[in-house]
DRENDODREN-196751 format. One record per residue: residue number from 1; residue in one letter; x, y, z of N, C-alpha, C in turn. Coordinates in nm, 3 decimals, always signed. Example, Ala and Ser with C-alpha at 12.3 -4.5 7.8 and 13.67 -1.06 7.14 Angstrom:
REM DRENDODREN-196751
DOLUM|1|a|+1.319|-0.569|+0.780|+1.230|-0.450|+0.780|+1.320|-0.330|+0.780
DOLUM|2|s|+1.285|-0.225|+0.708|+1.367|-0.106|+0.714|+1.290|+0.003|+0.787
This chain:
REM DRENDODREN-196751
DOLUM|1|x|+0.047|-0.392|-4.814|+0.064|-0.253|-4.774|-0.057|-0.204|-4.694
DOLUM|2|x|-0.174|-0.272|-4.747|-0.324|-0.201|-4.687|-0.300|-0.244|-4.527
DOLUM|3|x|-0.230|-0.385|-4.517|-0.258|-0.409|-4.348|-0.157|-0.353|-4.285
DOLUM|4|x|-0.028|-0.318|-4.332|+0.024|-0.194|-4.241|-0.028|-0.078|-4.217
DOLUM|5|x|-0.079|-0.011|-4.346|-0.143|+0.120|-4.288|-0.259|+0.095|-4.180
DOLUM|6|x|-0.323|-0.044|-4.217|-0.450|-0.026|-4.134|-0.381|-0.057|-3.980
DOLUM|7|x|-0.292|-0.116|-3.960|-0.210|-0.137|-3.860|-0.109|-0.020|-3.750
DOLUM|8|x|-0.063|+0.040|-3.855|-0.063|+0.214|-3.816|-0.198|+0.262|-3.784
DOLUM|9|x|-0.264|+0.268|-3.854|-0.362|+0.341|-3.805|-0.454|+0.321|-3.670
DOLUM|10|x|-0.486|+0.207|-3.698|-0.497|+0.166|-3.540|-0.395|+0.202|-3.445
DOLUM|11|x|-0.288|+0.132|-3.453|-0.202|+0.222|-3.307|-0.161|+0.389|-3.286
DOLUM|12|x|-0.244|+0.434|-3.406|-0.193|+0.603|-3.405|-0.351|+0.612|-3.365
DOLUM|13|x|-0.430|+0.588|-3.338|-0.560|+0.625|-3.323|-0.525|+0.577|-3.128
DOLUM|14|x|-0.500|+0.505|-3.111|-0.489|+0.419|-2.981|-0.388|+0.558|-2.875
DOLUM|15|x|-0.294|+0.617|-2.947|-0.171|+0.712|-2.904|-0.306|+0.833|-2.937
DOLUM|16|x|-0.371|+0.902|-2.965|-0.480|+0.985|-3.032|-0.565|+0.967|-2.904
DOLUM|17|x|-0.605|+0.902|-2.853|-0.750|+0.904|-2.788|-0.668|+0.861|-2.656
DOLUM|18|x|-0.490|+0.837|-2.619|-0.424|+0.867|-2.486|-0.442|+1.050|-2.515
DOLUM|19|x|-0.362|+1.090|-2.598|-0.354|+1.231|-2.634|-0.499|+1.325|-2.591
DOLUM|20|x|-0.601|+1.299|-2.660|-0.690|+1.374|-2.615|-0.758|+1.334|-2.467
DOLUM|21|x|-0.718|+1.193|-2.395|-0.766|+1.219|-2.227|-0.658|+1.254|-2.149
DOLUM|22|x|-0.517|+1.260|-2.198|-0.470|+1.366|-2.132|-0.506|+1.558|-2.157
DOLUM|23|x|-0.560|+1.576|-2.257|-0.572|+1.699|-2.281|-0.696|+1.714|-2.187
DOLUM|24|x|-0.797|+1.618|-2.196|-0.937|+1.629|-2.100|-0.922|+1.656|-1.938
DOLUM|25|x|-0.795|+1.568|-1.916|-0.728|+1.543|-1.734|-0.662|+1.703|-1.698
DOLUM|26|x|-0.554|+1.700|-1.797|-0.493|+1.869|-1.770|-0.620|+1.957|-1.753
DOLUM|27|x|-0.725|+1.994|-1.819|-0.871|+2.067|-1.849|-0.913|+2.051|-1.689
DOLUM|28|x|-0.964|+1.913|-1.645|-1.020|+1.895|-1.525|-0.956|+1.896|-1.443
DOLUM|29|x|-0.784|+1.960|-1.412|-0.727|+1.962|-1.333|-0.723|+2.093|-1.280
DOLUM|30|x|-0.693|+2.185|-1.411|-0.707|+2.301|-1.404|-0.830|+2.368|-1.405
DOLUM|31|x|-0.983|+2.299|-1.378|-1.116|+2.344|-1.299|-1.095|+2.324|-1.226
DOLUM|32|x|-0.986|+2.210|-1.135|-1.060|+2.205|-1.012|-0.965|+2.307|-0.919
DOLUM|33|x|-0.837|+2.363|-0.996|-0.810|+2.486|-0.909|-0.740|+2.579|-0.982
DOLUM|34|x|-0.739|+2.716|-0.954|-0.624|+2.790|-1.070|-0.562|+2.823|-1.001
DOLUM|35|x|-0.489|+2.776|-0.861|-0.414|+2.838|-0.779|-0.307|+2.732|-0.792
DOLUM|36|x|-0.255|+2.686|-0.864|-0.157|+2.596|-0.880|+0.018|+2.697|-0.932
DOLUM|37|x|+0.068|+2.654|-0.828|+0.195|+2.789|-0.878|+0.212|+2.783|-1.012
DOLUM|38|x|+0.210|+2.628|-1.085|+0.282|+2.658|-1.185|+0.166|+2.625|-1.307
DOLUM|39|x|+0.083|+2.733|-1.272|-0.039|+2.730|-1.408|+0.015|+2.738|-1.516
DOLUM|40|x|+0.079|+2.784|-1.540|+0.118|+2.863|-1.710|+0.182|+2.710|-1.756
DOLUM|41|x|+0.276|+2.625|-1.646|+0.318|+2.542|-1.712|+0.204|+2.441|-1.714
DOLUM|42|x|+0.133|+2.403|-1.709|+0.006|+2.290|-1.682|-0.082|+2.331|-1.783
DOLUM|43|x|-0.088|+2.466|-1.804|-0.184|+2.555|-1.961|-0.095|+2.445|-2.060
DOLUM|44|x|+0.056|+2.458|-2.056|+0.143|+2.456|-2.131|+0.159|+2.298|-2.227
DOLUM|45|x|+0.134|+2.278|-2.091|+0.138|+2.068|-2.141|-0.003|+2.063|-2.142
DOLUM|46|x|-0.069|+2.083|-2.147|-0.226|+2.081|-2.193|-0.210|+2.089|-2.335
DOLUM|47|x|-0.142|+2.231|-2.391|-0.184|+2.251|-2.533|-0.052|+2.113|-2.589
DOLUM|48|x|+0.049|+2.147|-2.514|+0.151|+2.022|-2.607|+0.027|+1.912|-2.674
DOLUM|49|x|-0.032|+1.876|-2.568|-0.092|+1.754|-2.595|-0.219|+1.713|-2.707
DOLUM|50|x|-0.256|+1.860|-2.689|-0.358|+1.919|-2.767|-0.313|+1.942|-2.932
DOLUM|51|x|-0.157|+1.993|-2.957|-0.101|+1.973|-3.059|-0.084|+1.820|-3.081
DOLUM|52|x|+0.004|+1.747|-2.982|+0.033|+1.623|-3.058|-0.077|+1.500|-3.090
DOLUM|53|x|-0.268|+1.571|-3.008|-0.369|+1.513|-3.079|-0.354|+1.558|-3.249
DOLUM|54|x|-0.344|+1.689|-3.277|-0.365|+1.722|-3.391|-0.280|+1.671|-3.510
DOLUM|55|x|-0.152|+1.669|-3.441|-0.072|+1.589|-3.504|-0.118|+1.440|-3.563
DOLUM|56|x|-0.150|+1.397|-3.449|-0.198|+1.249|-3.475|-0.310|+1.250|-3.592
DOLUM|57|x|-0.425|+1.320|-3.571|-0.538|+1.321|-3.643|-0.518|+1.326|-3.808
DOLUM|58|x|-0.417|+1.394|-3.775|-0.352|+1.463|-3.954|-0.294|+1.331|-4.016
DOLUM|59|x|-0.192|+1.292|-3.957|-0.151|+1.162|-3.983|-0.256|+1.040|-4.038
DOLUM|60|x|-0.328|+1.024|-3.905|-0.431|+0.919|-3.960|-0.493|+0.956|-4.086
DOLUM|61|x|-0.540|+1.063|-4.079|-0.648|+1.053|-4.268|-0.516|+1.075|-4.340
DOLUM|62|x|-0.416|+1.100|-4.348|-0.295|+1.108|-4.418|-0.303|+0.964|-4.474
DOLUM|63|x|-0.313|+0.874|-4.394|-0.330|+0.671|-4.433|-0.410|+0.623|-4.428
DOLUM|64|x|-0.502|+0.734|-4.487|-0.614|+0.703|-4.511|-0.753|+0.634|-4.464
DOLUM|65|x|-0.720|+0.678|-4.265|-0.849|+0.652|-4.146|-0.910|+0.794|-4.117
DOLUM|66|x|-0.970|+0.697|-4.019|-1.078|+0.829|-3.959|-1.016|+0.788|-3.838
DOLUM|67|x|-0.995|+0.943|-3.777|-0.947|+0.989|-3.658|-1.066|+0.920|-3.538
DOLUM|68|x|-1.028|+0.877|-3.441|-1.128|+0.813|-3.328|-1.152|+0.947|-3.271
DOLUM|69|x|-1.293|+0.975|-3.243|-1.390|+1.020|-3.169|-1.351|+1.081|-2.976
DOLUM|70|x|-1.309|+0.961|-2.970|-1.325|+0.984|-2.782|-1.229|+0.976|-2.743
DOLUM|71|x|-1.189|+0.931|-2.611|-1.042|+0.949|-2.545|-1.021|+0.818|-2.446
DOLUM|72|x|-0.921|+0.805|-2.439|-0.880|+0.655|-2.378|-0.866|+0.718|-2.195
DOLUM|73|x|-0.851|+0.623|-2.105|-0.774|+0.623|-1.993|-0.645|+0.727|-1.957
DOLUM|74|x|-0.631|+0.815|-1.896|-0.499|+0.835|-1.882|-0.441|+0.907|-1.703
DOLUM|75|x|-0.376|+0.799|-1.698|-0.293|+0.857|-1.524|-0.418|+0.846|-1.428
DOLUM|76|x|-0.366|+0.844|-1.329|-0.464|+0.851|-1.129|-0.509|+0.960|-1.172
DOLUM|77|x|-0.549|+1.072|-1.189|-0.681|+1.178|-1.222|-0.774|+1.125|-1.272
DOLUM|78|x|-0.777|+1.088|-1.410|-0.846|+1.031|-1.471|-0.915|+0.923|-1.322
DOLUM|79|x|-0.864|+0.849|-1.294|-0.918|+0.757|-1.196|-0.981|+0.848|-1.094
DOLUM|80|x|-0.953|+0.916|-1.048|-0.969|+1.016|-0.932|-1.147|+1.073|-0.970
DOLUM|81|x|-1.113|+1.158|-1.088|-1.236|+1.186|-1.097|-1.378|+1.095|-1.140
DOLUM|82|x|-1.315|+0.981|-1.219|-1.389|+0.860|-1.235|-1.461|+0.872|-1.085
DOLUM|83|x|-1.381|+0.828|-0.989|-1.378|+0.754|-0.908|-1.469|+0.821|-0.778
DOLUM|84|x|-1.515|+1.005|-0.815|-1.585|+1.104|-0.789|-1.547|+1.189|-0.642
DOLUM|85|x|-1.391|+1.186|-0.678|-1.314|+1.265|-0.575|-1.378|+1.416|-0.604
DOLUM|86|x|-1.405|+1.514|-0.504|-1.474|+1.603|-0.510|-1.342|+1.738|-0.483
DOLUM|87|x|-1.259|+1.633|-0.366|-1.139|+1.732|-0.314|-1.034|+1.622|-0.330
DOLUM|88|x|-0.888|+1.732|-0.344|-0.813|+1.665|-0.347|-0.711|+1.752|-0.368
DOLUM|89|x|-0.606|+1.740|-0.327|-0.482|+1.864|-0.292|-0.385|+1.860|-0.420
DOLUM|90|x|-0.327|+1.917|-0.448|-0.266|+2.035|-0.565|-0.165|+1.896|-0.579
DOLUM|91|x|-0.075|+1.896|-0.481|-0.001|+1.769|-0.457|-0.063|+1.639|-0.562
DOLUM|92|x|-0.148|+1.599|-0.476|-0.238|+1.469|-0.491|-0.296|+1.488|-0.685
DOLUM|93|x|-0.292|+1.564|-0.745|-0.355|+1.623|-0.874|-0.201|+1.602|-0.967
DOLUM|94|x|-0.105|+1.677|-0.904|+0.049|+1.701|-0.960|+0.047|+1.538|-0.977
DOLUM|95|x|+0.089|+1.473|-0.861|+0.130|+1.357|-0.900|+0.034|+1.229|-1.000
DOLUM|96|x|-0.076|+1.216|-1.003|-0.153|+1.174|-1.136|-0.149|+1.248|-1.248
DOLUM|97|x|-0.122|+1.346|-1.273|-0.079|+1.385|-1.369|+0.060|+1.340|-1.433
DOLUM|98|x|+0.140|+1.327|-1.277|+0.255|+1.243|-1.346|+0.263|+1.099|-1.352
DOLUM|99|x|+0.194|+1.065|-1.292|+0.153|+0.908|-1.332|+0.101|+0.937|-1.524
DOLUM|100|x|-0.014|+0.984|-1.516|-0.031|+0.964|-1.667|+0.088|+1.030|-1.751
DOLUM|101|x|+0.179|+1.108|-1.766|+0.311|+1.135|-1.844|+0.384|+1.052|-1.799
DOLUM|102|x|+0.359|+0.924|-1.732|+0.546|+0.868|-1.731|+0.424|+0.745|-1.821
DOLUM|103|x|+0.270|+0.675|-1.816|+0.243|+0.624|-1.900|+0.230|+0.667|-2.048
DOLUM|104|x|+0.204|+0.767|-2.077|+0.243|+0.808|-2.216|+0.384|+0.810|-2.253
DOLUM|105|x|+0.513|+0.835|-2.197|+0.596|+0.751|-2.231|+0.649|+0.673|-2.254
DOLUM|106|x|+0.566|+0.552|-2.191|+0.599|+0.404|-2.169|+0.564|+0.353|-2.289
DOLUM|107|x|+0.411|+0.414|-2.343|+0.310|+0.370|-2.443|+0.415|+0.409|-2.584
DOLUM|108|x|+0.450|+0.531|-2.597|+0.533|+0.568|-2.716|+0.613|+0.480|-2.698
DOLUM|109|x|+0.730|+0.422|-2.645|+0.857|+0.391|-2.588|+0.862|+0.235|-2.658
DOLUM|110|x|+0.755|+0.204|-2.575|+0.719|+0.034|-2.606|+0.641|+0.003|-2.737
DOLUM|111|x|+0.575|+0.092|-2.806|+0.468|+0.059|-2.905|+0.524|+0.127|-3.024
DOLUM|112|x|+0.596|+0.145|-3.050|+0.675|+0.274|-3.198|+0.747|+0.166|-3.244
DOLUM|113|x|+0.791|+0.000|-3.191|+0.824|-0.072|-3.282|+0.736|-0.164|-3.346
DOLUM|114|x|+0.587|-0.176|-3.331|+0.507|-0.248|-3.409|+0.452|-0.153|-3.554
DOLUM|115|x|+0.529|-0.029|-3.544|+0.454|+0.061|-3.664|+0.523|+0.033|-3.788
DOLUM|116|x|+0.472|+0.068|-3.883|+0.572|+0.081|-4.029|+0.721|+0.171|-4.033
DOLUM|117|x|+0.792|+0.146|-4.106|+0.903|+0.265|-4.088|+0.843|+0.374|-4.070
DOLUM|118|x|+0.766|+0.407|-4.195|+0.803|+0.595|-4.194|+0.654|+0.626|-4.075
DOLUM|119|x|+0.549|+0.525|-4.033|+0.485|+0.596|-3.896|+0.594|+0.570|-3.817
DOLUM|120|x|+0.688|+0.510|-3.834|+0.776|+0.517|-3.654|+0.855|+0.617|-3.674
DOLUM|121|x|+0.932|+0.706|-3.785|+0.958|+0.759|-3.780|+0.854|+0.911|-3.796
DOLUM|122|x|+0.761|+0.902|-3.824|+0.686|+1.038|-3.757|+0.680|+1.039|-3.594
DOLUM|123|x|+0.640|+0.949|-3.533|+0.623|+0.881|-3.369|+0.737|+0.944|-3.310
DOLUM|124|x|+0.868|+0.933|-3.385|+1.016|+0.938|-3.320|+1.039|+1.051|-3.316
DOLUM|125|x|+1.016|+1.109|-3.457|+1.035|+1.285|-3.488|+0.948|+1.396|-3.405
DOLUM|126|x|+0.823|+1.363|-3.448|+0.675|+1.440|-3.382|+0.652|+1.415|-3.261
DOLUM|127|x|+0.611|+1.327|-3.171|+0.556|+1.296|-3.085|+0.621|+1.279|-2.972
DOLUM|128|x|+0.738|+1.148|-3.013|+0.807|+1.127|-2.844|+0.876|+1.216|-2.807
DOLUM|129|x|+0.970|+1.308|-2.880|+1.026|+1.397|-2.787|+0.959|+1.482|-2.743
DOLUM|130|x|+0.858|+1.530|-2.772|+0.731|+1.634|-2.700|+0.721|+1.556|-2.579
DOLUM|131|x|+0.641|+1.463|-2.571|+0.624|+1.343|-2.509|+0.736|+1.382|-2.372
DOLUM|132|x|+0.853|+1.314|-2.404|+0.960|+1.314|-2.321|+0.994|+1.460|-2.230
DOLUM|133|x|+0.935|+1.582|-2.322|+0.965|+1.707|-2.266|+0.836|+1.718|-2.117
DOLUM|134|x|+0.725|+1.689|-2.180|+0.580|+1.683|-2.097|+0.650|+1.644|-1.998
DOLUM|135|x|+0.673|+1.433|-1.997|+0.757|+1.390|-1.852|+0.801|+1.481|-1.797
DOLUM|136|x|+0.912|+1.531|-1.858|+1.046|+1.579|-1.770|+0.971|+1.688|-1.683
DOLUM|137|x|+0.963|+1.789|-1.766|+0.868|+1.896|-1.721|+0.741|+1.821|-1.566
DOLUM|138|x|+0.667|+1.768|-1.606|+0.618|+1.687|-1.497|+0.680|+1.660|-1.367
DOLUM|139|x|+0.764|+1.588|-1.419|+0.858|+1.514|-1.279|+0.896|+1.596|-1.219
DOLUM|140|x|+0.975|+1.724|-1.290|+1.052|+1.823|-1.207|+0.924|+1.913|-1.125
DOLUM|141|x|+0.813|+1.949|-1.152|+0.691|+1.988|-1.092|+0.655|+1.929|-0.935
DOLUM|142|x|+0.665|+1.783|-0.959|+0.637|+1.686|-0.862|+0.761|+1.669|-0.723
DOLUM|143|x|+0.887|+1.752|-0.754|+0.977|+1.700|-0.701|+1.001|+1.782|-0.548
């Protein structure tokens, strides 16, 4: 039983630290302009994400880990600003943003069958359909 939970816990920590560098990317997207038509929705999937860190965090000491610290990789922003883009158009921002929501879907999508039942069923309940709403919401932004 100990190496499933510790096995959950690792991949809910791994989904945790996508969660909080997308919450970091939405943050640095929305410094680098507030003239984006659709602020309120970009506030919006910021906090989603910001909940389904919290979500996660709760879970983990729930099975008894410690929540990870920092934040993983997430979407062409993340790269962008790595990468020390200074400018870069509303467009060009929209679409890494949707690069990183169609990889956080992929990541839930593909990885929710190495968990225990009842973490895949928190994953299934909690997370991916938020998850799936972020995408959609995204894509239709980008279109």
């Amino acid at each position: 039983m100990q190496a499933t939970s510790d096995k959950d816990i690792a991949k809910l920590n791994d989904f945790l630290k996508n969660e909080v560098a997308a919450v970091e990317t939405y943050g640095q997207c929305l410094e680098k302009s507030k003239k984006f038509p659709d602020l309120e929705r970009l506030l919006e999937l910021r906090q989603s994400h910001a909940e389904r860190a919290r979500l996660l965090r709760e879970r983990i000491v729930a099975l008894g880990g410690e929540p990870a610290e920092g934040s993983g990789v997430w979407g062409g922003f993340a790269k962008l600003v790595e990468g020390g883009a200074k400018a870069f158009g509303e467009q060009a921002a929209l679409s890494a943003l949707e690069e990183g929501e169609d990889k956080g879907l992929k990541d839930y999508r593909t990885e929710i069958e190495q968990l225990s039942d009842s973490t895949r069923q928190f994953v299934a309940s909690m997370l991916l359909p938020e998850q799936q709403r972020s995408h959609d919401t995204m894509s239709r932004m980008t279109r």
